[in-house]
BAMI-333240 format. One record per residue (C-alpha): residue in one letter; chain; x, y, z. Coordinates in steps of 0.05 Angstrom, whole numbers, padded with zeros to 5 digits. Layout:
<rs>
+-----+-------+--------+--------+--------+
| res | chain |     xx |     yy |     zz |
+-----+-------+--------+--------+--------+
|   A |     A |      X |      Y |      Z |
...
+-----+-------+--------+--------+--------+
</rs>
This chain:
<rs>
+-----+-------+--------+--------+--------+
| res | chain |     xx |     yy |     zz |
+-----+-------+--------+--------+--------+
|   X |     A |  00602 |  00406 |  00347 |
|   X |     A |  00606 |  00342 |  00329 |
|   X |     A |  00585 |  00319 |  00394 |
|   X |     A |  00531 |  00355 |  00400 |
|   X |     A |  00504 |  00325 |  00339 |
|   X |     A |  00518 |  00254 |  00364 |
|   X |     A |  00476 |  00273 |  00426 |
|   X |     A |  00413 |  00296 |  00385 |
|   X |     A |  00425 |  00236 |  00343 |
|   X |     A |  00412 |  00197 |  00414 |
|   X |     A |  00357 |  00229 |  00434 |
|   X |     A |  00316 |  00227 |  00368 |
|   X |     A |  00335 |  00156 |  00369 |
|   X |     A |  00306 |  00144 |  00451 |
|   X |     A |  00239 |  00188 |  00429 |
|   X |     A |  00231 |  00130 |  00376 |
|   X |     A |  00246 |  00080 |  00409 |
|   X |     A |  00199 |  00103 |  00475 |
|   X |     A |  00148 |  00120 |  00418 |
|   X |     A |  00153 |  00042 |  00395 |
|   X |     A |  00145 |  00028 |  00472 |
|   X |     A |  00081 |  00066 |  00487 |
|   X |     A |  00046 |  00055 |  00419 |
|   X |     A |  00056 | -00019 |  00444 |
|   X |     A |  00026 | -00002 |  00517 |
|   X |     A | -00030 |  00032 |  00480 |
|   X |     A | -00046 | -00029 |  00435 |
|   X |     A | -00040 | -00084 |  00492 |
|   X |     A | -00081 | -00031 |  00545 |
|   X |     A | -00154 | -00072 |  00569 |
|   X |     A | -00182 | -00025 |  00517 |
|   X |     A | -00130 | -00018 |  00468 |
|   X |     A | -00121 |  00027 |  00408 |
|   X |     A | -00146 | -00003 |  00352 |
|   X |     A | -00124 |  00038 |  00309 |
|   X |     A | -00046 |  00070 |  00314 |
|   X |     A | -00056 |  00142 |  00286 |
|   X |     A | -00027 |  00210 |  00285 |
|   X |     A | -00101 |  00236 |  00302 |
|   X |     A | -00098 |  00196 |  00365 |
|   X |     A | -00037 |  00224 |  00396 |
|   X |     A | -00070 |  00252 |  00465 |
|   X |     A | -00105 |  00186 |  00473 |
|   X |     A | -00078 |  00120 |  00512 |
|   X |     A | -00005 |  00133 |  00474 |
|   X |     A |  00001 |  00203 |  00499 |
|   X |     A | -00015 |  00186 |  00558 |
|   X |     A |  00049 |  00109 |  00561 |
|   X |     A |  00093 |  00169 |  00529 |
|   X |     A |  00085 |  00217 |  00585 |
|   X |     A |  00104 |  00163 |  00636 |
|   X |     A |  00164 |  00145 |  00591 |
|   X |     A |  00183 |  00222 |  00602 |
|   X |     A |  00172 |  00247 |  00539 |
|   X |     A |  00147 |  00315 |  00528 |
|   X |     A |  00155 |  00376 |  00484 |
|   X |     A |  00170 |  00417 |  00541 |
|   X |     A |  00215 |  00379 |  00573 |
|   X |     A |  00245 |  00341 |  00520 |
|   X |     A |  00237 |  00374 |  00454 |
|   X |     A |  00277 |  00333 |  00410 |
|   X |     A |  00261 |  00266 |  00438 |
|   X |     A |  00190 |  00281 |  00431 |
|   X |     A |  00202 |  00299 |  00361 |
|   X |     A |  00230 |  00232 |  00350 |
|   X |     A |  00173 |  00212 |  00389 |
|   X |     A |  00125 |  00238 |  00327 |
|   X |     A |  00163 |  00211 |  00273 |
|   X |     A |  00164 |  00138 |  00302 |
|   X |     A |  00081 |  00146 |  00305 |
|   X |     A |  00081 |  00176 |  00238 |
|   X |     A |  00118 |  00118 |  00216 |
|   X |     A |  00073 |  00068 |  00259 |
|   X |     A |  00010 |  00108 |  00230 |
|   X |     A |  00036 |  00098 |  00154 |
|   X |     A |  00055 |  00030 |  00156 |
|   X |     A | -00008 |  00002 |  00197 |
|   X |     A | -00059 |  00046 |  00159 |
|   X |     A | -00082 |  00075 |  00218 |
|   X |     A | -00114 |  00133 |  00201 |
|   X |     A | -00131 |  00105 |  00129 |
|   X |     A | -00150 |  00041 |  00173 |
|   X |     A | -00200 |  00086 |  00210 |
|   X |     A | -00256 |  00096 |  00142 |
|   X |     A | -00240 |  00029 |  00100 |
|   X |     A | -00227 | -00023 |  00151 |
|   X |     A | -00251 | -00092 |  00119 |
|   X |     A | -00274 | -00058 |  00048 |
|   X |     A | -00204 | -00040 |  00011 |
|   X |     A | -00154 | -00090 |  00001 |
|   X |     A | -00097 | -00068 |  00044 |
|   X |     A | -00138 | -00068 |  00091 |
|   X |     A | -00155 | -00154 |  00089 |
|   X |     A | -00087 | -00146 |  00078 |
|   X |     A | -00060 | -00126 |  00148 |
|   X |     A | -00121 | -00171 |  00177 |
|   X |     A | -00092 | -00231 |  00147 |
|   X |     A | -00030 | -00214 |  00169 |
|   X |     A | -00041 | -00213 |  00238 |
|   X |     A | -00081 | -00276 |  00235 |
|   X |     A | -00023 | -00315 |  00205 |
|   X |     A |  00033 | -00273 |  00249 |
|   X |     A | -00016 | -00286 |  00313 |
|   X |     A | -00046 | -00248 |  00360 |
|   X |     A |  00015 | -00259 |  00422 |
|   X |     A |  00069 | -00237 |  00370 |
|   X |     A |  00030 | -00175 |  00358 |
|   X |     A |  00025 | -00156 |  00435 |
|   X |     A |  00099 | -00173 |  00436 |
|   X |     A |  00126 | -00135 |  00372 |
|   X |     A |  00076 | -00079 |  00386 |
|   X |     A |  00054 | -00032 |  00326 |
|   X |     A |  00113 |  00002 |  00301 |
|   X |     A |  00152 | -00068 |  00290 |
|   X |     A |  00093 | -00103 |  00261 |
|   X |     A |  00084 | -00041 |  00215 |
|   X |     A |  00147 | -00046 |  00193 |
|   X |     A |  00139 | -00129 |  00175 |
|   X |     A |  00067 | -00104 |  00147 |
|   X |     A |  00104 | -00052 |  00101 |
|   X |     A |  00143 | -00100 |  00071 |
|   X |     A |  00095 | -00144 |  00047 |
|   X |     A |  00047 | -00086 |  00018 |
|   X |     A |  00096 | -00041 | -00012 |
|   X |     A |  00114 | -00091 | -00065 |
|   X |     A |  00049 | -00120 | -00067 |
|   X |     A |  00014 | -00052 | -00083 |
|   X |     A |  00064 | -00045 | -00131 |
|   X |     A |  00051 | -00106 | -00175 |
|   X |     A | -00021 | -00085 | -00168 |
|   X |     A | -00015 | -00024 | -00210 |
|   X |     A | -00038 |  00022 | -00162 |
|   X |     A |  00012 |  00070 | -00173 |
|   X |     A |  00081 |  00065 | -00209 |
|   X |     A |  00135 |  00072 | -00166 |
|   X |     A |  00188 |  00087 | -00232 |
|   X |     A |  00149 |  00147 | -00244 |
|   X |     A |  00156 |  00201 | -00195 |
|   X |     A |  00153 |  00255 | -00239 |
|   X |     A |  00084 |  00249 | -00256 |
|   X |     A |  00074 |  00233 | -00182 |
|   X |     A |  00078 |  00152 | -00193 |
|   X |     A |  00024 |  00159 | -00243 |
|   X |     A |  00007 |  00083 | -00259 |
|   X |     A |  00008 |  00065 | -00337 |
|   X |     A | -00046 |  00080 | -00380 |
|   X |     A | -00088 |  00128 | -00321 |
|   X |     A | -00096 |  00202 | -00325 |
|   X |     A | -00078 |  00243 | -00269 |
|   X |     A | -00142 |  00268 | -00224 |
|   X |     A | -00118 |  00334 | -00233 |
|   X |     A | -00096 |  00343 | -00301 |
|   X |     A | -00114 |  00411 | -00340 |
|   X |     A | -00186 |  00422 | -00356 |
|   X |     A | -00190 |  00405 | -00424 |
|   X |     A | -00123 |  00384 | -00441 |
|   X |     A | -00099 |  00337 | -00496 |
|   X |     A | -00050 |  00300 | -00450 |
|   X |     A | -00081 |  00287 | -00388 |
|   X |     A | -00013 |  00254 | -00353 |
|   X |     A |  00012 |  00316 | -00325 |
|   X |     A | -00024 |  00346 | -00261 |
|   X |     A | -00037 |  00420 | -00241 |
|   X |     A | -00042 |  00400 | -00171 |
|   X |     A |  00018 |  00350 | -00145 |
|   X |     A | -00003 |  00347 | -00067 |
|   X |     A | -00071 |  00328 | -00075 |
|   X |     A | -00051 |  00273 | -00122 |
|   X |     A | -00004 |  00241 | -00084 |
|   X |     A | -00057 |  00245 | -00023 |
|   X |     A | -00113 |  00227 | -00071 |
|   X |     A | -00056 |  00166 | -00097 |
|   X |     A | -00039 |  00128 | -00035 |
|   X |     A | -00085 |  00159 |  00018 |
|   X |     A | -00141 |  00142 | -00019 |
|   X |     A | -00125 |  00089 | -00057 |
|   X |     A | -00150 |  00127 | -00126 |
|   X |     A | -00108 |  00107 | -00198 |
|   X |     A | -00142 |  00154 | -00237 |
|   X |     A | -00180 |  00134 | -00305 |
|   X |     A | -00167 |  00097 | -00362 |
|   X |     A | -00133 |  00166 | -00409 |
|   X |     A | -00154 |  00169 | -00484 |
|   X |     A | -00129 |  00102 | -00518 |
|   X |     A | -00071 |  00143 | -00567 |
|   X |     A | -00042 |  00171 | -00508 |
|   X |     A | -00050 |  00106 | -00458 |
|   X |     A | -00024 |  00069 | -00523 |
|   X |     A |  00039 |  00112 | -00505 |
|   X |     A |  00050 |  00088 | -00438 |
|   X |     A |  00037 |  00013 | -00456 |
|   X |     A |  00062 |  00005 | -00532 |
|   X |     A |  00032 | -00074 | -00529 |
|   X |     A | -00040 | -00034 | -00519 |
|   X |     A | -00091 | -00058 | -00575 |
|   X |     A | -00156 | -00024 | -00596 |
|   X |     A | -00192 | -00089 | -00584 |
|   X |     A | -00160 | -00093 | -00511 |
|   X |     A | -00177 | -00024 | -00490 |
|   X |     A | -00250 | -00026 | -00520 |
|   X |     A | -00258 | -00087 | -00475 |
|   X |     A | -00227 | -00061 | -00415 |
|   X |     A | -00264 |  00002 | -00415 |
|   X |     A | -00333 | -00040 | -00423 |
|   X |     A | -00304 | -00070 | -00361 |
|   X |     A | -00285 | -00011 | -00325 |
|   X |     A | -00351 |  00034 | -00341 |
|   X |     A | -00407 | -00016 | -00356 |
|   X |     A | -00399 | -00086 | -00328 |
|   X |     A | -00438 | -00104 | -00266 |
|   X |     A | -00394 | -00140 | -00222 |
|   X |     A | -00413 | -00166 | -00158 |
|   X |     A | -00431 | -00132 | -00095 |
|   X |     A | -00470 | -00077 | -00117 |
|   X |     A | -00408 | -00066 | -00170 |
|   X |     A | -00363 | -00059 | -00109 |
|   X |     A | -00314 | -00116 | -00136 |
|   X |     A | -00297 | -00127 | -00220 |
|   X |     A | -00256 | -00179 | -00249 |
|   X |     A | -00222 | -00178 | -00324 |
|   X |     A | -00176 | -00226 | -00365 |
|   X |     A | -00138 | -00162 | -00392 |
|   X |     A | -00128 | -00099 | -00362 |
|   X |     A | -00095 | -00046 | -00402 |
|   X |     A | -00029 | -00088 | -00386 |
|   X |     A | -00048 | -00150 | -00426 |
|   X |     A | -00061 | -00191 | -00348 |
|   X |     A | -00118 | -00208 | -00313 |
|   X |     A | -00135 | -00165 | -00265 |
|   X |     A | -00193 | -00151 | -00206 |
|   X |     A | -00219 | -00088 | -00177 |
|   X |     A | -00237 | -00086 | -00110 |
|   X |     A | -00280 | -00020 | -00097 |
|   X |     A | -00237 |  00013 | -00153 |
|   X |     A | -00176 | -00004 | -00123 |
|   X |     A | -00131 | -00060 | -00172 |
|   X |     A | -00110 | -00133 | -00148 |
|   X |     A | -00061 | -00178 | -00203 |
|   X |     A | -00044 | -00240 | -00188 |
|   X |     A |  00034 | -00214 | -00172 |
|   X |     A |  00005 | -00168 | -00120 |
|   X |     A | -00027 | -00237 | -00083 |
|   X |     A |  00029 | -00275 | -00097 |
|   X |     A |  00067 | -00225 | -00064 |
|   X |     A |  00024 | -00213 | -00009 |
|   X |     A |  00019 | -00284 |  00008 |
|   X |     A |  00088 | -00304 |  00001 |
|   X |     A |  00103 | -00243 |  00039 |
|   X |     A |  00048 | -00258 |  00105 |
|   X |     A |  00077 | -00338 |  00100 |
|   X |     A |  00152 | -00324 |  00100 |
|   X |     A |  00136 | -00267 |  00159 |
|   X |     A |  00100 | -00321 |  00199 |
|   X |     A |  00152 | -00360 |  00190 |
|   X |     A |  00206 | -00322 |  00207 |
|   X |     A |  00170 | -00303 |  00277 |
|   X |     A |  00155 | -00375 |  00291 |
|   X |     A |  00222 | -00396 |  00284 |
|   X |     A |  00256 | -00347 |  00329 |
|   X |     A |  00279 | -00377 |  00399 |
|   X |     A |  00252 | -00321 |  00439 |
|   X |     A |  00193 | -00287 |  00423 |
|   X |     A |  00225 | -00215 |  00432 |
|   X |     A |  00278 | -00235 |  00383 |
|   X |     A |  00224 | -00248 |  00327 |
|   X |     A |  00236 | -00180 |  00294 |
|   X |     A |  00293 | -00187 |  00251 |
|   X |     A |  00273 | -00264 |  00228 |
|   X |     A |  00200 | -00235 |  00214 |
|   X |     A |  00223 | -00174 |  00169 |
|   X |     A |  00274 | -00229 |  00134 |
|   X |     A |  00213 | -00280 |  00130 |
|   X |     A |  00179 | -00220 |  00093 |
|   X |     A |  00224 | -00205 |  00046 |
|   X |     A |  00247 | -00272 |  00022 |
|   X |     A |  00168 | -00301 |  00017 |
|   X |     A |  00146 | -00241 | -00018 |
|   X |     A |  00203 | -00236 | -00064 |
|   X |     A |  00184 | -00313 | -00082 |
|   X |     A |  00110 | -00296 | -00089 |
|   X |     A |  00139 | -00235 | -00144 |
|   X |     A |  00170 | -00292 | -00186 |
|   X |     A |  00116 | -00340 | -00178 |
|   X |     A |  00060 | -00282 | -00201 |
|   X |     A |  00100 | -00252 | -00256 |
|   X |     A |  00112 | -00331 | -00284 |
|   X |     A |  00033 | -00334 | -00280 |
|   X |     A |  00015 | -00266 | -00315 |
|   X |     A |  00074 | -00283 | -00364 |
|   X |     A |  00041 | -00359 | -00383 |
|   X |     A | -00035 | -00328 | -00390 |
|   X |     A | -00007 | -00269 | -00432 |
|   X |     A |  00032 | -00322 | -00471 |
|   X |     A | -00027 | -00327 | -00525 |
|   X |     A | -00043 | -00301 | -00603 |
|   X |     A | -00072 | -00228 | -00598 |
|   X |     A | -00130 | -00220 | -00645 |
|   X |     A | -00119 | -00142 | -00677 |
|   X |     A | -00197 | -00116 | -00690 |
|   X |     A | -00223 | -00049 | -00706 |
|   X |     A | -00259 | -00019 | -00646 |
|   X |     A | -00333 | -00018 | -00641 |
|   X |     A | -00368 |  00045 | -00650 |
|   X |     A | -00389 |  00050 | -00577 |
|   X |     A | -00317 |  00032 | -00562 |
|   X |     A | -00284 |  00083 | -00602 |
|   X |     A | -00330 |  00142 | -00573 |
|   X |     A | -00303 |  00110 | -00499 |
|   X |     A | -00227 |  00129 | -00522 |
|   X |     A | -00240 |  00196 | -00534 |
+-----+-------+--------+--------+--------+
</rs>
Protein backbone atom coordinates (compact mmCIF):
# COMPACT_ATOMS: atom_id res chain seq x y z
CA UNK A 1 0.00 0.00 0.00
CA UNK A 2 2.31 2.22 0.96
CA UNK A 3 4.22 1.78 -2.08
CA UNK A 4 1.79 2.20 -4.23
CA UNK A 5 1.22 5.55 -2.86
CA UNK A 6 4.89 6.51 -3.15
CA UNK A 7 4.62 5.54 -6.91
CA UNK A 8 1.56 7.91 -7.63
CA UNK A 9 3.37 10.41 -5.52
CA UNK A 10 6.21 10.03 -8.46
CA UNK A 11 4.26 10.22 -11.15
CA UNK A 12 2.13 13.32 -10.17
CA UNK A 13 5.41 14.77 -9.37
CA UNK A 14 7.10 13.76 -13.33
CA UNK A 15 3.52 15.15 -14.95
CA UNK A 16 4.58 18.52 -13.14
CA UNK A 17 7.61 18.58 -13.72
CA UNK A 18 7.17 17.59 -17.79
CA UNK A 19 4.24 20.22 -17.51
CA UNK A 20 7.04 22.93 -16.32
CA UNK A 21 9.07 21.49 -19.35
CA UNK A 22 6.58 21.91 -22.19
CA UNK A 23 4.91 25.18 -20.88
CA UNK A 24 8.66 26.32 -21.31
CA UNK A 25 8.93 24.76 -24.98
CA UNK A 26 5.68 26.48 -25.66
CA UNK A 27 6.85 29.98 -24.44
CA UNK A 28 10.44 29.79 -26.19
CA UNK A 29 8.60 28.13 -29.62
CA UNK A 30 9.33 30.88 -32.90
CA UNK A 31 5.78 31.79 -32.09
CA UNK A 32 5.46 31.32 -28.55
CA UNK A 33 2.50 31.37 -26.17
CA UNK A 34 2.08 34.53 -24.92
CA UNK A 35 -0.08 33.81 -22.70
CA UNK A 36 0.24 30.37 -20.28
CA UNK A 37 -3.46 29.40 -19.79
CA UNK A 38 -5.67 26.56 -18.92
CA UNK A 39 -7.85 27.57 -22.12
CA UNK A 40 -4.81 26.98 -24.20
CA UNK A 41 -4.12 23.44 -23.30
CA UNK A 42 -4.43 21.76 -26.99
CA UNK A 43 -2.27 24.52 -28.35
CA UNK A 44 1.81 24.56 -28.71
CA UNK A 45 1.90 22.99 -24.81
CA UNK A 46 -0.30 20.11 -25.68
CA UNK A 47 1.34 19.49 -28.37
CA UNK A 48 5.76 19.64 -26.07
CA UNK A 49 3.55 17.45 -23.54
CA UNK A 50 2.60 14.79 -25.97
CA UNK A 51 6.26 14.38 -27.00
CA UNK A 52 7.20 14.29 -23.31
CA UNK A 53 4.67 11.19 -23.23
CA UNK A 54 2.12 12.49 -21.37
CA UNK A 55 -1.41 11.62 -22.00
CA UNK A 56 -4.64 10.83 -20.26
CA UNK A 57 -4.78 7.61 -21.90
CA UNK A 58 -1.69 6.47 -21.45
CA UNK A 59 -0.70 8.09 -18.36
CA UNK A 60 -3.60 9.18 -16.34
CA UNK A 61 -2.08 10.33 -13.27
CA UNK A 62 0.95 11.98 -14.70
CA UNK A 63 -1.21 13.92 -16.91
CA UNK A 64 -3.19 14.94 -13.99
CA UNK A 65 -0.15 16.29 -12.46
CA UNK A 66 0.37 17.54 -15.79
CA UNK A 67 -2.97 19.98 -15.28
CA UNK A 68 -2.24 21.04 -11.96
CA UNK A 69 1.37 22.31 -12.78
CA UNK A 70 -0.53 24.55 -15.75
CA UNK A 71 -3.18 25.51 -13.43
CA UNK A 72 -0.56 26.66 -11.22
CA UNK A 73 1.53 28.30 -14.18
CA UNK A 74 -1.96 29.84 -15.41
CA UNK A 75 -2.65 31.37 -11.73
CA UNK A 76 0.52 32.74 -10.98
CA UNK A 77 1.29 34.37 -14.57
CA UNK A 78 -2.32 35.66 -15.03
CA UNK A 79 -2.71 33.93 -18.07
CA UNK A 80 -6.06 33.70 -18.68
CA UNK A 81 -6.75 37.00 -16.60
CA UNK A 82 -3.60 38.24 -18.68
CA UNK A 83 -5.64 37.47 -21.84
CA UNK A 84 -8.56 40.70 -21.33
CA UNK A 85 -6.44 43.28 -19.08
CA UNK A 86 -2.98 43.00 -20.36
CA UNK A 87 -1.30 46.60 -19.88
CA UNK A 88 -4.64 48.26 -18.17
CA UNK A 89 -4.79 46.60 -14.48
CA UNK A 90 -1.98 46.77 -12.29
CA UNK A 91 -0.85 43.24 -11.95
CA UNK A 92 -0.67 43.19 -15.05
CA UNK A 93 2.49 46.25 -15.35
CA UNK A 94 3.25 44.27 -12.61
CA UNK A 95 4.45 40.97 -14.29
CA UNK A 96 5.70 43.34 -17.35
CA UNK A 97 8.09 45.00 -15.12
CA UNK A 98 9.10 42.00 -13.82
CA UNK A 99 10.28 40.47 -16.70
CA UNK A 100 12.00 43.56 -17.85
CA UNK A 101 14.10 43.72 -14.66
CA UNK A 102 14.44 39.63 -14.41
CA UNK A 103 15.35 39.77 -18.42
CA UNK A 104 14.23 38.31 -21.21
CA UNK A 105 17.17 35.09 -21.36
CA UNK A 106 16.23 34.20 -17.68
CA UNK A 107 12.66 33.93 -18.72
CA UNK A 108 13.46 31.45 -21.71
CA UNK A 109 15.60 29.64 -19.16
CA UNK A 110 13.26 29.45 -16.00
CA UNK A 111 10.28 29.01 -18.35
CA UNK A 112 6.65 29.93 -17.07
CA UNK A 113 5.89 27.85 -14.21
CA UNK A 114 9.29 28.97 -12.31
CA UNK A 115 8.94 32.57 -13.18
CA UNK A 116 5.26 32.31 -12.00
CA UNK A 117 6.22 31.13 -9.01
CA UNK A 118 9.07 34.22 -8.42
CA UNK A 119 6.02 36.47 -9.97
CA UNK A 120 3.64 35.09 -7.15
CA UNK A 121 5.77 36.08 -4.58
CA UNK A 122 6.10 39.48 -5.26
CA UNK A 123 2.18 40.07 -5.99
CA UNK A 124 0.63 38.08 -3.32
CA UNK A 125 1.90 40.40 -0.67
CA UNK A 126 1.77 43.29 -2.78
CA UNK A 127 -2.02 42.80 -3.54
CA UNK A 128 -2.34 42.37 -0.10
CA UNK A 129 -1.04 45.73 1.19
CA UNK A 130 -3.17 47.16 -1.57
CA UNK A 131 -6.42 46.36 0.00
CA UNK A 132 -7.70 44.42 -2.66
CA UNK A 133 -8.94 41.82 -0.61
CA UNK A 134 -8.16 40.83 3.06
CA UNK A 135 -6.46 37.78 3.33
CA UNK A 136 -7.42 37.55 7.49
CA UNK A 137 -10.89 37.32 6.50
CA UNK A 138 -11.93 34.22 4.79
CA UNK A 139 -15.13 33.95 6.20
CA UNK A 140 -16.58 36.71 4.44
CA UNK A 141 -14.56 35.47 1.44
CA UNK A 142 -11.42 37.95 2.18
CA UNK A 143 -13.83 40.77 2.12
CA UNK A 144 -11.38 43.91 2.27
CA UNK A 145 -12.27 46.51 5.20
CA UNK A 146 -14.86 48.91 4.85
CA UNK A 147 -16.40 47.19 1.15
CA UNK A 148 -19.66 45.42 0.89
CA UNK A 149 -19.80 42.16 -0.64
CA UNK A 150 -21.11 42.18 -4.52
CA UNK A 151 -23.56 39.79 -3.55
CA UNK A 152 -24.91 40.72 -0.32
CA UNK A 153 -28.86 40.34 0.32
CA UNK A 154 -31.05 42.66 -1.61
CA UNK A 155 -31.89 45.09 0.76
CA UNK A 156 -30.09 44.13 3.70
CA UNK A 157 -28.84 46.26 6.64
CA UNK A 158 -25.42 44.59 6.76
CA UNK A 159 -24.18 44.22 3.46
CA UNK A 160 -20.74 42.16 4.61
CA UNK A 161 -22.19 38.85 4.33
CA UNK A 162 -22.74 37.33 0.67
CA UNK A 163 -25.62 35.03 -0.66
CA UNK A 164 -23.42 33.88 -3.29
CA UNK A 165 -19.62 32.77 -2.09
CA UNK A 166 -18.27 31.43 -5.62
CA UNK A 167 -19.02 34.26 -7.62
CA UNK A 168 -17.37 36.51 -5.11
CA UNK A 169 -14.31 34.93 -4.81
CA UNK A 170 -14.23 34.79 -8.84
CA UNK A 171 -15.62 38.31 -8.98
CA UNK A 172 -12.57 39.04 -5.94
CA UNK A 173 -9.38 37.94 -7.50
CA UNK A 174 -10.42 37.03 -11.12
CA UNK A 175 -11.60 40.23 -11.66
CA UNK A 176 -9.97 42.29 -9.58
CA UNK A 177 -13.45 43.81 -8.03
CA UNK A 178 -13.35 45.07 -3.91
CA UNK A 179 -16.72 45.82 -3.79
CA UNK A 180 -18.13 49.42 -2.58
CA UNK A 181 -17.57 51.65 0.01
CA UNK A 182 -20.71 49.87 2.70
CA UNK A 183 -22.83 52.46 4.72
CA UNK A 184 -20.32 54.52 6.96
CA UNK A 185 -21.93 52.92 10.63
CA UNK A 186 -21.23 49.66 9.43
CA UNK A 187 -17.67 50.38 7.47
CA UNK A 188 -17.04 52.44 10.82
CA UNK A 189 -17.16 48.78 12.24
CA UNK A 190 -14.56 47.31 10.22
CA UNK A 191 -12.14 50.34 10.62
CA UNK A 192 -12.92 51.89 14.26
CA UNK A 193 -10.23 55.01 13.27
CA UNK A 194 -13.06 55.80 10.36
CA UNK A 195 -14.30 59.55 10.70
CA UNK A 196 -17.38 61.11 9.13
CA UNK A 197 -15.17 63.76 7.63
CA UNK A 198 -12.84 60.96 6.10
CA UNK A 199 -15.56 58.90 4.60
CA UNK A 200 -17.55 61.98 3.20
CA UNK A 201 -14.24 62.78 1.43
CA UNK A 202 -13.45 59.44 0.26
CA UNK A 203 -16.72 58.75 -1.17
CA UNK A 204 -16.55 62.30 -3.17
CA UNK A 205 -13.43 60.61 -4.33
CA UNK A 206 -14.73 57.35 -5.14
CA UNK A 207 -18.18 58.48 -6.90
CA UNK A 208 -17.54 62.06 -8.21
CA UNK A 209 -13.95 63.07 -8.75
CA UNK A 210 -12.64 63.09 -12.33
CA UNK A 211 -9.38 61.61 -12.30
CA UNK A 212 -7.34 61.21 -15.20
CA UNK A 213 -7.75 59.07 -18.21
CA UNK A 214 -11.25 59.25 -18.89
CA UNK A 215 -11.61 58.49 -14.87
CA UNK A 216 -9.69 55.25 -15.53
CA UNK A 217 -6.99 56.14 -12.75
CA UNK A 218 -7.97 58.19 -9.08
CA UNK A 219 -5.68 59.23 -6.53
CA UNK A 220 -6.63 60.21 -2.59
CA UNK A 221 -4.63 61.31 0.58
CA UNK A 222 -7.09 59.01 2.71
CA UNK A 223 -8.84 56.09 1.80
CA UNK A 224 -11.16 54.64 4.26
CA UNK A 225 -7.85 53.40 6.03
CA UNK A 226 -6.54 56.85 6.98
CA UNK A 227 -3.44 56.30 3.81
CA UNK A 228 -3.12 57.59 0.62
CA UNK A 229 -4.19 55.58 -1.79
CA UNK A 230 -4.64 55.34 -5.96
CA UNK A 231 -7.11 53.52 -8.04
CA UNK A 232 -6.13 52.22 -11.12
CA UNK A 233 -9.41 51.25 -13.20
CA UNK A 234 -11.11 50.53 -9.77
CA UNK A 235 -8.55 48.32 -8.74
CA UNK A 236 -6.41 49.88 -5.27
CA UNK A 237 -2.54 50.71 -5.26
CA UNK A 238 -0.91 51.99 -1.46
CA UNK A 239 2.27 52.87 -1.31
CA UNK A 240 3.11 49.32 0.77
CA UNK A 241 1.76 47.46 -2.25
CA UNK A 242 4.74 49.44 -4.53
CA UNK A 243 7.09 49.20 -2.00
CA UNK A 244 6.47 45.70 -2.01
CA UNK A 245 6.32 45.17 -5.51
CA UNK A 246 9.47 46.89 -6.14
CA UNK A 247 11.51 45.54 -3.46
CA UNK A 248 10.14 42.32 -4.48
CA UNK A 249 11.06 42.63 -8.72
CA UNK A 250 14.79 44.20 -7.35
CA UNK A 251 15.68 41.53 -4.82
CA UNK A 252 14.30 38.76 -7.66
CA UNK A 253 16.61 40.30 -10.18
CA UNK A 254 19.06 40.06 -8.00
CA UNK A 255 18.96 36.87 -6.84
CA UNK A 256 18.92 35.54 -10.68
CA UNK A 257 21.88 37.70 -11.50
CA UNK A 258 23.88 36.47 -8.92
CA UNK A 259 23.51 32.76 -9.46
CA UNK A 260 26.68 31.04 -11.18
CA UNK A 261 24.73 29.17 -13.70
CA UNK A 262 21.84 30.41 -15.21
CA UNK A 263 19.74 27.13 -14.61
CA UNK A 264 20.54 27.42 -10.93
CA UNK A 265 18.83 30.97 -10.74
CA UNK A 266 15.56 29.52 -9.29
CA UNK A 267 16.08 29.14 -5.76
CA UNK A 268 18.33 32.61 -5.44
CA UNK A 269 15.41 34.36 -7.53
CA UNK A 270 12.42 33.13 -5.22
CA UNK A 271 14.92 34.10 -2.08
CA UNK A 272 15.73 37.56 -3.92
CA UNK A 273 11.81 37.85 -3.88
CA UNK A 274 11.10 37.35 -0.65
CA UNK A 275 13.77 39.19 1.15
CA UNK A 276 13.30 42.59 -1.31
CA UNK A 277 9.69 42.50 -0.96
CA UNK A 278 9.60 41.85 2.66
CA UNK A 279 11.98 45.11 2.85
CA UNK A 280 9.69 47.09 0.50
CA UNK A 281 6.62 45.95 3.37
CA UNK A 282 8.68 47.77 6.12
CA UNK A 283 9.70 50.58 4.07
CA UNK A 284 5.75 51.26 2.82
CA UNK A 285 4.19 50.66 6.12
CA UNK A 286 7.03 53.35 7.74
CA UNK A 287 5.69 55.74 4.89
CA UNK A 288 1.82 55.26 5.40
CA UNK A 289 2.60 55.26 9.23
CA UNK A 290 4.66 58.98 8.94
CA UNK A 291 1.78 60.62 6.52
CA UNK A 292 -1.02 59.20 8.89
CA UNK A 293 1.13 60.57 11.75
CA UNK A 294 -0.96 63.98 11.71
CA UNK A 295 -4.01 65.83 13.93
CA UNK A 296 -7.44 64.48 12.59
CA UNK A 297 -9.92 67.31 12.26
CA UNK A 298 -13.59 65.59 13.63
CA UNK A 299 -16.45 67.56 11.38
CA UNK A 300 -20.02 66.89 10.91
CA UNK A 301 -20.67 65.46 7.41
CA UNK A 302 -22.09 67.56 4.71
CA UNK A 303 -25.51 67.05 3.67
CA UNK A 304 -24.60 65.59 0.28
CA UNK A 305 -22.11 63.51 2.24
CA UNK A 306 -24.43 62.11 4.72
CA UNK A 307 -27.08 61.03 1.98
CA UNK A 308 -23.69 59.11 0.27
CA UNK A 309 -23.44 56.88 3.65
CA UNK A 310 -26.67 55.66 3.50
Amino acid sequence: MFQQFQNLLTDLKTGARKSAEASKAAYNAPKGEYYPSVLKMRGLYQDELNKLGVSLKETPVQAVGAAGARLLTDLTNDGTRGIYWRYNHPLAILGAGAELAIGKEAYRELGPTKTGLIGAAISVPATALAGAYDITNPGEMFRPKGYAQSYAEPGSEDRRETTQPVPELFERFFLGRTGRPLKYETAKQDIPSLTPERYGNYLRNYYQDKGILAGLVKGTSENLEGVPEARVVGYPVTIPSVTTAVGGIAGAAAGIRSAPILKQSFRRGLAGAVLGGGAGVIAGNIANATLAAKPVEQKLPTTAQYEMMQ
